[in-house]
C-alpha positions as CSV (number, residue, x, y, z in Angstrom):
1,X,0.3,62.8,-0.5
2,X,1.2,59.8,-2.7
3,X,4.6,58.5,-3.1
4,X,5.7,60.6,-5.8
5,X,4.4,63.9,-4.8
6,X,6.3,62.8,-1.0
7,X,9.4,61.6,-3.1
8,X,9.3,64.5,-4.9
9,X,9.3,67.1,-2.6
10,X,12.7,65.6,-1.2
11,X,15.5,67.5,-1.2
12,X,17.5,64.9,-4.0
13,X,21.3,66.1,-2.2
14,X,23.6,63.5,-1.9
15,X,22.4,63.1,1.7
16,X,19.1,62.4,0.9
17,X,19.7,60.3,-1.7
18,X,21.9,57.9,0.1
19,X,18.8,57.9,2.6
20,X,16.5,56.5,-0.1
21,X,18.8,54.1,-1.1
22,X,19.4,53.1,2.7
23,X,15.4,52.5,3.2
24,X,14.9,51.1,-0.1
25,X,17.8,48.5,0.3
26,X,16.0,47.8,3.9
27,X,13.0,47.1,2.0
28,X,14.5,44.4,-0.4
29,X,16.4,42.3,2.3
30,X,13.8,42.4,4.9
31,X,11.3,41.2,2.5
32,X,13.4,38.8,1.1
33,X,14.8,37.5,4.0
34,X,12.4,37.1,6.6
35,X,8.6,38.4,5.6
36,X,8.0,37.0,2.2
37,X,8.4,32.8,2.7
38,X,10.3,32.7,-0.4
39,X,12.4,29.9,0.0
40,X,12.8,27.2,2.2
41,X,12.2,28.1,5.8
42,X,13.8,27.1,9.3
43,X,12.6,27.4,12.5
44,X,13.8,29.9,15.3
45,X,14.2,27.8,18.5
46,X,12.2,30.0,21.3
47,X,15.7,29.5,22.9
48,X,17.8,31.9,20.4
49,X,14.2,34.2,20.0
50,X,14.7,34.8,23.8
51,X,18.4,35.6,23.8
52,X,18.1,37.6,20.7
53,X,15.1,39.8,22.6
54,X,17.3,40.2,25.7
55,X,20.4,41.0,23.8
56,X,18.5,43.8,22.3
57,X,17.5,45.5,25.2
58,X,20.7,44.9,27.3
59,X,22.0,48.7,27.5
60,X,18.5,48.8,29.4
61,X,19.4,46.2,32.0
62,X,15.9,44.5,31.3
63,X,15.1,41.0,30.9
64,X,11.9,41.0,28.8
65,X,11.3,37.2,28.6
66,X,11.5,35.4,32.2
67,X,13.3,32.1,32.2
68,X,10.1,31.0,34.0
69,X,7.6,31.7,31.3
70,X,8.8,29.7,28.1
71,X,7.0,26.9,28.0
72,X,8.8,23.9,25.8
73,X,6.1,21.0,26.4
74,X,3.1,21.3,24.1
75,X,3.6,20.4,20.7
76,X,1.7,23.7,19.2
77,X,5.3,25.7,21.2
78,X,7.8,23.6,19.1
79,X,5.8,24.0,15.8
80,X,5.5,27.6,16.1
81,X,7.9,29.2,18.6
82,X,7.4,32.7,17.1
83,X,4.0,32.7,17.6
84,X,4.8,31.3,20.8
85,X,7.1,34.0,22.4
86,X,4.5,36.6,21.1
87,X,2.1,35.6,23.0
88,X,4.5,35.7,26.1
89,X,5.7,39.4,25.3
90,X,4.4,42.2,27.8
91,X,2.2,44.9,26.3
92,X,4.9,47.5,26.2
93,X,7.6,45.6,24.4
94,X,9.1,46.3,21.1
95,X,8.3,42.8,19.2
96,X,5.0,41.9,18.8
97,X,6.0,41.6,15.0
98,X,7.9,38.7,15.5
99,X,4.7,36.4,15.2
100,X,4.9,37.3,11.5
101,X,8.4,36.8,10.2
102,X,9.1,33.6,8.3
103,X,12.9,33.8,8.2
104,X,14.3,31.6,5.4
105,X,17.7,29.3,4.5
106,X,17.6,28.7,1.0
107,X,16.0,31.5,-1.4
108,X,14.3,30.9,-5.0
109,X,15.4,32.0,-8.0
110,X,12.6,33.8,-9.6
111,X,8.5,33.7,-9.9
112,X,5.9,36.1,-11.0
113,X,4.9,38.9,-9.8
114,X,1.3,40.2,-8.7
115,X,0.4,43.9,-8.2
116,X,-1.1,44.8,-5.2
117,X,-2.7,48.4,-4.2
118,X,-2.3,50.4,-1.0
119,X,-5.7,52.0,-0.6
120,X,-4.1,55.5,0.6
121,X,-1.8,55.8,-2.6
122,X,-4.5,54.8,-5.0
123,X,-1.4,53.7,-7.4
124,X,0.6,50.6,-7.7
125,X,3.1,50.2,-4.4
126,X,3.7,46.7,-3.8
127,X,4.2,43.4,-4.9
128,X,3.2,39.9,-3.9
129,X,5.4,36.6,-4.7
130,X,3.1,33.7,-5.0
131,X,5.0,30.7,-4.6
132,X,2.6,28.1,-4.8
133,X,1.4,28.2,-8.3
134,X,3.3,26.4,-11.5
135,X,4.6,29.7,-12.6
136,X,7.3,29.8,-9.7
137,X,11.1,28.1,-10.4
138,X,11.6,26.4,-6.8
139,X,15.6,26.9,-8.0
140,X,18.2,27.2,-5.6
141,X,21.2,29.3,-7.6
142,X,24.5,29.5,-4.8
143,X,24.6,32.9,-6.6
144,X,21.6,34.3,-5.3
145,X,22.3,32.6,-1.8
146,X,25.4,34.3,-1.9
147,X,24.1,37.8,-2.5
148,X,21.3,37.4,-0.2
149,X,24.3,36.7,2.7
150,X,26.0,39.3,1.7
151,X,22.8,41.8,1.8
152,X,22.3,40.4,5.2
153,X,25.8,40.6,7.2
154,X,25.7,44.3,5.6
155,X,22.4,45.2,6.7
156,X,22.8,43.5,10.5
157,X,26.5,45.4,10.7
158,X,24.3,48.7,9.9
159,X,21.9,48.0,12.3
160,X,24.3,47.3,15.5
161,X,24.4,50.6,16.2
162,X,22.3,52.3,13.8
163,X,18.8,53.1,13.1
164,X,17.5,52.8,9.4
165,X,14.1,54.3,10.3
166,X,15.4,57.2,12.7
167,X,18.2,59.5,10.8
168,X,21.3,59.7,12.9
169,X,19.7,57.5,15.7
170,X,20.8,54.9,17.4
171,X,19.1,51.4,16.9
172,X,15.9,50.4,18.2
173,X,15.8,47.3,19.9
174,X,12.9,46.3,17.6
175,X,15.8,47.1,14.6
176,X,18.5,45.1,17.0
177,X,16.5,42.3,16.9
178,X,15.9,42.2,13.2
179,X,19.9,42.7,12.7
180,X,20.4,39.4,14.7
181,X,17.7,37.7,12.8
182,X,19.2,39.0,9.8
183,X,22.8,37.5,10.6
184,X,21.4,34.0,12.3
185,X,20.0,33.6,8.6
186,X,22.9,34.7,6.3
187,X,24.5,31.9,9.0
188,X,22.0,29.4,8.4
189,X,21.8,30.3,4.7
190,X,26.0,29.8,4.2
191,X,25.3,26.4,6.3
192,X,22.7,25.1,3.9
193,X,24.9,26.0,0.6
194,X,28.0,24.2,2.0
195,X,26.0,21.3,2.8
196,X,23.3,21.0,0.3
197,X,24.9,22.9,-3.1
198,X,28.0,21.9,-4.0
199,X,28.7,18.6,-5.8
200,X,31.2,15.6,-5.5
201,X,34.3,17.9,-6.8
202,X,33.0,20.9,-4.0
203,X,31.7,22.8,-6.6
204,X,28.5,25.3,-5.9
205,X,25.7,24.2,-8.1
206,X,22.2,24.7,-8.9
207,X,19.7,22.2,-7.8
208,X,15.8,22.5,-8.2
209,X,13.5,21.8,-5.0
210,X,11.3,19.3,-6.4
211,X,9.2,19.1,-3.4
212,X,5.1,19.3,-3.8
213,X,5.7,21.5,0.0
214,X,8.1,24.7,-1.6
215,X,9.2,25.0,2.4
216,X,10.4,21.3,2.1
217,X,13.3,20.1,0.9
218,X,13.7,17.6,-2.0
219,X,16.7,18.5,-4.3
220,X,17.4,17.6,-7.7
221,X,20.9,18.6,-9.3
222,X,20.6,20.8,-12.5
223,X,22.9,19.3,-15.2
224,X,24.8,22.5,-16.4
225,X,28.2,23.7,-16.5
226,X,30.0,25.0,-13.5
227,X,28.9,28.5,-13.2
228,X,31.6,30.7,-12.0
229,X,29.7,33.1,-10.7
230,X,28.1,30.5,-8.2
231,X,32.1,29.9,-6.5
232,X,32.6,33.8,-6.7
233,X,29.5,35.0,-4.8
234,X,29.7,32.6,-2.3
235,X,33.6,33.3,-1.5
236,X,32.8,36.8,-1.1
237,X,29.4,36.0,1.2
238,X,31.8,33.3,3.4
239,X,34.5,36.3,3.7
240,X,31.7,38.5,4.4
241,X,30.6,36.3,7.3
242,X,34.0,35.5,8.6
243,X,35.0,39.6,9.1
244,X,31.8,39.9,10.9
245,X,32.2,36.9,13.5
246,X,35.6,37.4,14.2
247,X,35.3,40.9,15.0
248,X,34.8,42.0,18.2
249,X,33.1,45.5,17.6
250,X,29.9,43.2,16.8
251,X,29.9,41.1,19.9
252,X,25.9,40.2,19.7
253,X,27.6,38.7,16.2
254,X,30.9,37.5,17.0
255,X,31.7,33.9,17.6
256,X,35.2,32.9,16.6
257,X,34.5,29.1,15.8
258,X,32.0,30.2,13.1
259,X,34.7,33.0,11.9
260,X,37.2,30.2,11.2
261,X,34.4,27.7,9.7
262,X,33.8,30.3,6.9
263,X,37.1,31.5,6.5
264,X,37.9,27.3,6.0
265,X,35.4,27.8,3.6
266,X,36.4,30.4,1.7
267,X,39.5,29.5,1.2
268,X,38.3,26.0,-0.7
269,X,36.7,28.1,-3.0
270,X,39.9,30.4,-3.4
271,X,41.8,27.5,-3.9
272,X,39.4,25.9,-6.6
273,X,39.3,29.5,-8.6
274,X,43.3,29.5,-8.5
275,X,43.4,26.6,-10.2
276,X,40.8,27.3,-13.1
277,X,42.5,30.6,-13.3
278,X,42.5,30.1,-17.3
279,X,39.0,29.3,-17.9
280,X,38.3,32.1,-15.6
281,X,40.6,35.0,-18.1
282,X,39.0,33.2,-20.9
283,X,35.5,34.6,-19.7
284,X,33.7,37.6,-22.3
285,X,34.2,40.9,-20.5
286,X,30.6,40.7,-18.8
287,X,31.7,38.0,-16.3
288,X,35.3,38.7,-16.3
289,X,34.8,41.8,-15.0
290,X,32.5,41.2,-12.3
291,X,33.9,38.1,-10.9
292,X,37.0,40.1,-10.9
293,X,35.9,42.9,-9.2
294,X,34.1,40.0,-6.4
295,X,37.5,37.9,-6.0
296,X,39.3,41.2,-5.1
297,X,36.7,42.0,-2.4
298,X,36.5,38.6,-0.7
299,X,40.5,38.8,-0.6
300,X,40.5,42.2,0.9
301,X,38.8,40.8,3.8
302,X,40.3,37.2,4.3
303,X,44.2,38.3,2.7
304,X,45.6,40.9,4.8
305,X,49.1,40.2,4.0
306,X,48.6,40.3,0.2
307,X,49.8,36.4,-0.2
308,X,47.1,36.4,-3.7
309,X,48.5,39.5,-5.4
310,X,49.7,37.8,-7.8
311,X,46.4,35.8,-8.6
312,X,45.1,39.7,-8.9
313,X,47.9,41.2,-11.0
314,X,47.1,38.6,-13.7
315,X,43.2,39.3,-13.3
316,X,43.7,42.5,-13.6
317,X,46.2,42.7,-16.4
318,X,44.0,40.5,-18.3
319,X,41.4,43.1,-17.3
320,X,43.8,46.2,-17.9
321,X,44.2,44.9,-21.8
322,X,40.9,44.7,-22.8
323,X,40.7,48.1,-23.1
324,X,42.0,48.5,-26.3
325,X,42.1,53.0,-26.8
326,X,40.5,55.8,-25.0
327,X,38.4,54.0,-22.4
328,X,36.4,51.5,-24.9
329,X,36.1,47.9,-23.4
330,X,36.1,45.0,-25.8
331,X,33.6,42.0,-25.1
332,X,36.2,39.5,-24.5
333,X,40.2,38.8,-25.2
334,X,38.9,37.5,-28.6
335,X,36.8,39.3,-30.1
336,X,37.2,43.0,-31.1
337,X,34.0,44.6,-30.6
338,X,33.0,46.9,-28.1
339,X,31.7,45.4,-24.8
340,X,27.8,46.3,-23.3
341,X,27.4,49.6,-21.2
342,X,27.1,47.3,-18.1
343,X,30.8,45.7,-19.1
344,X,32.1,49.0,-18.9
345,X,30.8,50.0,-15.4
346,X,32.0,46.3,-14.3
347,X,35.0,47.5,-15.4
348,X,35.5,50.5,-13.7
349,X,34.7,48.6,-10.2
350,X,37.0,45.6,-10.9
351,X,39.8,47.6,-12.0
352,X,39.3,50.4,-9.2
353,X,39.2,47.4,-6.6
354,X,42.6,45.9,-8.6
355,X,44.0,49.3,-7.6
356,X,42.8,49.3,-4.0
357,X,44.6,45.7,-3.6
358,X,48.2,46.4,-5.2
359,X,48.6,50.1,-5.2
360,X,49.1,49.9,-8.9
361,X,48.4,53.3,-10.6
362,X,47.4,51.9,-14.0
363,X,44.3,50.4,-13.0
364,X,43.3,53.7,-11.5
365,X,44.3,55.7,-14.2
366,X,42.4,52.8,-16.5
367,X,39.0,53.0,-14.5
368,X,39.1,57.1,-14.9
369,X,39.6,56.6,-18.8
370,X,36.6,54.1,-19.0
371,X,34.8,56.9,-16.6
372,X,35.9,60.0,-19.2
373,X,34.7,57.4,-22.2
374,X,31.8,57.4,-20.4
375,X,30.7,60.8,-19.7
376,X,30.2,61.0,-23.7
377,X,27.2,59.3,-23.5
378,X,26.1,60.7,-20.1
379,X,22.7,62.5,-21.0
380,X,21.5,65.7,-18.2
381,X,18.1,65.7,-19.7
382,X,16.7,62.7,-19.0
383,X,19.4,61.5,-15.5
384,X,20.7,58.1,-17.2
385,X,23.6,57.0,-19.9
386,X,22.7,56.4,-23.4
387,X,24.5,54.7,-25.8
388,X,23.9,56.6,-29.3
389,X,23.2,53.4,-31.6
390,X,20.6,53.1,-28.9
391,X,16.8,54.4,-30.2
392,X,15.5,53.1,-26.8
393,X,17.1,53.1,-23.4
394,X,16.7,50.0,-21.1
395,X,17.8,49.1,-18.0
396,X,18.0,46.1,-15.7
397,X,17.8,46.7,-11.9
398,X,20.9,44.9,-12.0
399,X,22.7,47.1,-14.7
400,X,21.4,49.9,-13.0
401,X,23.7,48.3,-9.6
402,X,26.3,48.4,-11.4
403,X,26.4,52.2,-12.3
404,X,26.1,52.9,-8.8
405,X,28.2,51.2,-7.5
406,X,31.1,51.6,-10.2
407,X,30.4,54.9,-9.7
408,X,30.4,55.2,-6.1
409,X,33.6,53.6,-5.6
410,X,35.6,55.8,-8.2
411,X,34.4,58.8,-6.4
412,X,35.9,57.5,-3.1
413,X,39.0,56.4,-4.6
414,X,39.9,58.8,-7.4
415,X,41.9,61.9,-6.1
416,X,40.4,64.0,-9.1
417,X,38.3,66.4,-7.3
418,X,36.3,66.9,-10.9
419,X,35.8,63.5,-10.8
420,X,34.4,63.7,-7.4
421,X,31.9,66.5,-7.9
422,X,31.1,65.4,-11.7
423,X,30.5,61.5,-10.1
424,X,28.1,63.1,-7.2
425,X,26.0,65.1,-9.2
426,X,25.2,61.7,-11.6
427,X,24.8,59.4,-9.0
428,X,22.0,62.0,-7.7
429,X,20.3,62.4,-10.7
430,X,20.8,58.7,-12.1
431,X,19.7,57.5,-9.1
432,X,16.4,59.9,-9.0
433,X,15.8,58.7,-12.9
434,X,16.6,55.2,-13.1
435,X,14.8,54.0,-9.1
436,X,12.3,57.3,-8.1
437,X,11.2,58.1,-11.6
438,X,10.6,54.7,-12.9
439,X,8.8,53.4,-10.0
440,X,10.1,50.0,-10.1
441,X,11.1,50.0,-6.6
442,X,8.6,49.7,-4.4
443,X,8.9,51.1,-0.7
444,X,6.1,50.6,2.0
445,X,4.1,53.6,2.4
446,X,4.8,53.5,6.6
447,X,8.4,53.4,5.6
448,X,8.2,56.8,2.8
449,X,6.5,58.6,5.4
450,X,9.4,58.1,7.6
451,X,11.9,59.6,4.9
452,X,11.3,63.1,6.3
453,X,12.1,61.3,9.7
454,X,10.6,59.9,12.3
455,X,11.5,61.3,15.9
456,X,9.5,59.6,18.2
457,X,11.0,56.2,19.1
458,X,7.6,55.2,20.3
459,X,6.6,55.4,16.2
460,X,9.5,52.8,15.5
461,X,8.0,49.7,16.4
462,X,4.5,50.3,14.5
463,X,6.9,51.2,11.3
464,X,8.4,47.9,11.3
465,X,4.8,46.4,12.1
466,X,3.1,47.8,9.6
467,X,5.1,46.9,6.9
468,X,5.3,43.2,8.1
469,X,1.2,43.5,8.4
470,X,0.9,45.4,5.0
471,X,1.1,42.6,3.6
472,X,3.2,43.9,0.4
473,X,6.3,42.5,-1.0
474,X,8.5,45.8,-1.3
475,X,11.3,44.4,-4.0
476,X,13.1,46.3,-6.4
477,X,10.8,45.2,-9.9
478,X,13.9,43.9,-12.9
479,X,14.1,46.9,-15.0
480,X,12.7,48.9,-17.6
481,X,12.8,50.7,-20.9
482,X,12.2,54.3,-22.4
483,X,11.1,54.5,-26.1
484,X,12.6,56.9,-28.4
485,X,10.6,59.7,-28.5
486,X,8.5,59.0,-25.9
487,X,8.3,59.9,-22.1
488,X,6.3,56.5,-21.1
489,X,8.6,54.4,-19.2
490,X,7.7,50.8,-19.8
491,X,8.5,48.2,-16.9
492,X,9.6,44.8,-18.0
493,X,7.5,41.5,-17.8
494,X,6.0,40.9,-14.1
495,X,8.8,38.0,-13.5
496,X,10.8,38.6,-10.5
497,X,14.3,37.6,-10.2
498,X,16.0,37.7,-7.1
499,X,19.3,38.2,-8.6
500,X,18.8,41.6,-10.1
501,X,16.9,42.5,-6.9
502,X,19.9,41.4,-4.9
503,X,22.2,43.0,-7.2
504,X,20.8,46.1,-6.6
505,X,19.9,46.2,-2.8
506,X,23.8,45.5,-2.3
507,X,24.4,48.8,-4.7
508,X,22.0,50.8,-2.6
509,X,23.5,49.4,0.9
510,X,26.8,50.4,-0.4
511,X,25.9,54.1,-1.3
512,X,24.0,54.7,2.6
513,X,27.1,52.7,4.0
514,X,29.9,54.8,3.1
């Protein structure tokens, strides 16, 4: 059975669903993050590889590394202590993967992409990210940094207690260890920004790696404006990592010195956006809205007592007026022509966060007009919206993030129980046309096999293994496009940007996570 026919013969409830996106999201952030090399890399000590084993199998009582047997004198141990502690693991342990992971601090911007075939599926199911070849941007965007953390921290808090590959399981200790790995990096990762990406003014900027080694580092600062989507998406990922260490239902995470690093952190950038609030309200409705929807988020988590709500009032008004009659967005506080489908789904997050944040009816009641505008272009033949002066439909994996998450968040706010079910049944079948139909995300054939469920926690461990030893890069692809009048969907070009794959692992994460 190929990966259609399996996918297909899925029950698409919301249940299931939510399940894809859960082992599709677990895809992106493991390949991103610690199989594919695509960034700068760091090196494990065998030190924090032996506490995260042990920590892993504590409810057992077992110690699977002795103190006695890692050995810290040759040279070949402290080039490669992965590959080291491998070769020191028992027979019957969970981690003989680890000699495989490459676990990275800084991650690229973009490259192209190479298809690669799984000889069961006869059909296209993976993807390979060279790196080494003059095609590949060695760019270092904070933004993508940023998203990566905050893929990570979610990811890791899932898998504290819970299994991705089992359904309703608890954790592995093969999937504990990879939620520690995950977190040390989004740590190592937020680190590495602070120190190496901001400029004289503490600004986050892009800088290229102009090393001939893409796993050393040789910086060069990129000359552009300040990008203010850079500051945004790292507030939220420090936030993200200060909730995590400071609380104490994540002990293997928690460490309260780190927790008030990155809340010190966060708070710069705060302060910095608070006083650029202007340029920030003179944004066009594309960026507005998302950085919006981000600032609100971060201060949710580092703001208990509401000390910003007035920095979110005047986001949000701003927001709140740009929708000028019966749910229609403008593209900025200029200029009086309609904003771009993605604006609008922006929208109905930022404004459904604005509500969450000062109890404010109006930007509820806003979001559901957007949402009602909406539904008029909501198309049940072919699963997706379509804007009418639109012959062809197209869709970037990241546009495609922002329907479901705008989406998701509505139906778990709105007290409309039409909403609710109307909502449910789109993101099922938007989800099934726009990921499953299209093809552009790409899941490891071990890990589709699983979607029915393994049950065996003996078949856990060679599930992780074989995807590390597949040796496919399972990434969301960046979009693609449906012709008028035709049912061929056409995948854009073979570049890979690790934004819009970001973008939409976090949607994903977000739909299995609630």
């Amino acid at each position: 059975m190929d990966v259609k026919d399996l996918l297909e013969s899925l029950d698409y409830s919301k249940e299931n669903i939510n399940r894809q996106a859960l082992v599709y999201s677990f895809s992106n952030i493991l390949t991103l993050s610690i199989l594919s090399g695509f960034g700068i890399k760091y090196d494990l000590s065998e030190e924090t590889i032996e506490d995260f084993i042990n920590k892993s199998q504590k409810k057992n009582g077992k110690k699977i590394i002795k103190d006695t047997e890692v050995d810290t004198s040759s040279s070949m141990n402290q080039e490669d202590p992965l590959k080291v502690i491998n070769e020191q693991l028992t027979s019957d342990d969970d981690f003989i993967f680890i000699k495989d992971l490459i676990p990275v601090k800084a991650i690229y911007s973009r490259t192209k992409l190479n298809n690669s075939f799984h000889d069961d599926i006869k059909k296209n199911t993976g993807i390979d990210l060279k790196i080494n070849n003059k095609k590949s941007k060695m760019k270092l965007k904070p933004k993508n940094q940023g998203l990566l953390i905050l893929n990570e921290v979610n990811l890791a808090k899932y898998l504290y207690n819970k299994s991705v590959i089992r359904k309703n399981k608890e954790a592995s200790t093969s999937e504990k260890f990879i939620g520690m790995l995950l977190f040390n990096s989004a740590i190592e990762q937020g680190l590495f920004c602070q120190n190496n990406l901001r400029n004289s003014k503490g600004f986050f900027i892009a800088k290229d790696n102009v090393s001939q080694d893409p796993s050393k580092i040789n910086l060069k600062e990129i000359k552009n404006k300040i990008d203010w989507e850079d500051q945004v998406c790292m507030l939220w990922a420090y936030a993200k990592l200060y909730e995590t260490l400071e609380n104490n239902n994540f002990k293997r995470y928690s460490n309260l010195g780190n927790a008030k690093l990155f809340k010190d952190y966060a708070f710069n950038i705060l302060n910095l956006l608070k006083t650029h609030e202007e340029e920030i309200i003179d944004l066009d409705t594309s960026s507005f809205s998302s950085l919006t929807s981000s600032i609100i988020e971060a201060l949710n988590i580092i703001d208990k007592e509401k000390k910003n709500l007035k920095f979110v009032l005047s986001l949000c008004d701003e927001l709140y007026i740009r929708e000028k009659q019966k749910g229609f967005m403008v593209s900025s506080r200029y200029i009086n022509q309609p904003a771009s489908l993605a604006s609008h789904f922006k929208s109905i997050e930022a404004l459904t966060n604005g509500f969450l944040y000062t109890n404010l009816d109006l930007f509820l009641n806003t979001s559901e007009k957007i949402y009602s505008n909406l539904n008029r272009i909501w198309d049940d033949n072919i699963g997706l919206f379509k804007l009418d002066r639109n012959h062809t439909v197209k869709y970037s994996s990241k546009s495609i993030s922002y329907v479901l998450k705008s989406l998701n968040k509505l139906s778990r706010t709105t007290n409309s129980l039409k909403v609710k079910e109307n909502i449910s049944n789109q993101l099922n079948s938007f989800f099934d046309s726009s990921i499953n139909e299209t093809g552009i995300q790409a899941s490891p054939p071990s890990l589709n096999k699983s979607l029915n469920m393994l049950r065996s926690p003996e078949t856990i461990t060679s599930v992780i293994e074989n995807m590390i030893e597949d040796k496919g890069v399972y990434v969301i692809e960046k979009g693609f496009e449906l012709p008028e009048n035709s049912n061929k969907i056409i995948k854009y070009s073979n570049e890979f940007s690790c934004e819009h794959a970001l973008y939409a692992s976090d949607a994903m994460l977000s739909l299995a996570m609630e």
